[in-house]
Residue, then its C-alpha position, 0 to 999 in steps of 0.5 A: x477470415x478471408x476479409x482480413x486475408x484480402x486487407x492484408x493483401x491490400x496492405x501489402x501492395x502498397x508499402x508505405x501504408x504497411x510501414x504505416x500500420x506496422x508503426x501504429x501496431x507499435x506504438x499500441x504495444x508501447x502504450x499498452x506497456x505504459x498504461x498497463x504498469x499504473x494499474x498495477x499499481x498494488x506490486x509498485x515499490x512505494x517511493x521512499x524517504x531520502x534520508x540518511x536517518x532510516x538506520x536510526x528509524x530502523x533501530x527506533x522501529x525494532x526497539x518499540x516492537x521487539x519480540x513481535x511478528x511486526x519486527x520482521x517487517x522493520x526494514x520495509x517500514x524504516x524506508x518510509x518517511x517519518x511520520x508513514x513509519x510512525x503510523x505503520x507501528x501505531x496503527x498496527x500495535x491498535x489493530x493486531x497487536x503488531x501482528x499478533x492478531x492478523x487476519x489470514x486466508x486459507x491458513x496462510x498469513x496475510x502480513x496485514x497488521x492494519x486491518x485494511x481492506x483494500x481491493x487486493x486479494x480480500x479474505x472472506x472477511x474482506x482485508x488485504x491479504x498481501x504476497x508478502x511483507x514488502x508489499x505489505x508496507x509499501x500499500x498500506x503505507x502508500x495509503x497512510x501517506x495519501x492521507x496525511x497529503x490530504x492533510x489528515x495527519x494527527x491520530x485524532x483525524x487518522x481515527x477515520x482508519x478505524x471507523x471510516x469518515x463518519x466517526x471521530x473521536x468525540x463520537x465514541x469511547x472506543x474511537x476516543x481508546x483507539x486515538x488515544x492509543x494510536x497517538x502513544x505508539x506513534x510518539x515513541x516512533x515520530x517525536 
């Protein structure tokens, strides 16, 4: 402690050096700042589509899962582009009957229709349990919009979601089901 009270007192003596270090002070608050707000990147609105159809995508949306947990979330998913929205309902119609079948954690409900697993507030089973359903949508479809990038952008190469890079849907009957399944729902959204 007395060392710090002796620089301090160094520094203070002479004034430019303490304008000086008070600006690298600064500064490293404001990088800090910056860098802080791309790891969290999980709380990040996902950017969405500029088009002026998402009320039409909106109604499509809320008329294939009508009656549904999922329909609640139909604003979020009528933001994202096309073929994001489409997955978002198909995925999510294979993997929890669109939220009829969701994991959950200590009795509370997930949002989590897609059987993610991501690093966010895992369930003892390991999916995401998300805060709510907008951060729902917008990981889950940041996710699915990472990989139609990487040009993985049909059911037939999306099966990867079920069963990870080691399957396709020549490998099994139930990656097959789950392509076949996936492509129906994700038709009536995107055609």
């Amino acid at each position: 402690m007395k060392k710090i009270k002796r620089k301090i007192k160094k520094i203070m003596k002479n004034p430019e050096e303490a304008v000086f270090v008070g600006l690298v002070i600064l500064s490293l608050f404001f990088v800090g700042l910056c860098f802080g707000n791309i790891r969290n990147d999980v709380q990040k609105p996902f950017p969405v589509a500029k088009e002026n159809s998402s009320s039409d995508l909106e109604r499509k949306v809320r008329r294939v899962v009508s009656d549904y947990p999922i329909e609640k979330m139909a604003p979020y998913i009528s933001k994202q582009d096309g073929k994001v929205a489409a997955y978002l309902v198909a995925i999510a119609k294979k993997e929890s009957d669109w939220g009829k079948y969701s994991p959950k954690k200590r009795g509370k409900e997930c949002f989590n229709y897609w059987g993610y697993k991501g690093r966010y507030n895992r369930n003892a089973a390991g999916y995401s349990c998300f805060d709510s359903s907008a951060q729902a949508v917008n990981v889950v479809g940041r996710r699915i919009e990472n990989l139609i990038a990487k040009k993985i952008d049909t059911p037939r190469e999306m099966v990867l979601w079920k069963c990870g890079s080691a399957c396709s849907a020549r490998s099994s009957a139930d990656a097959a089901k789950w392509v076949s399944d996936v492509s129906l729902y994700y038709k009536k959204v995107y055609n």
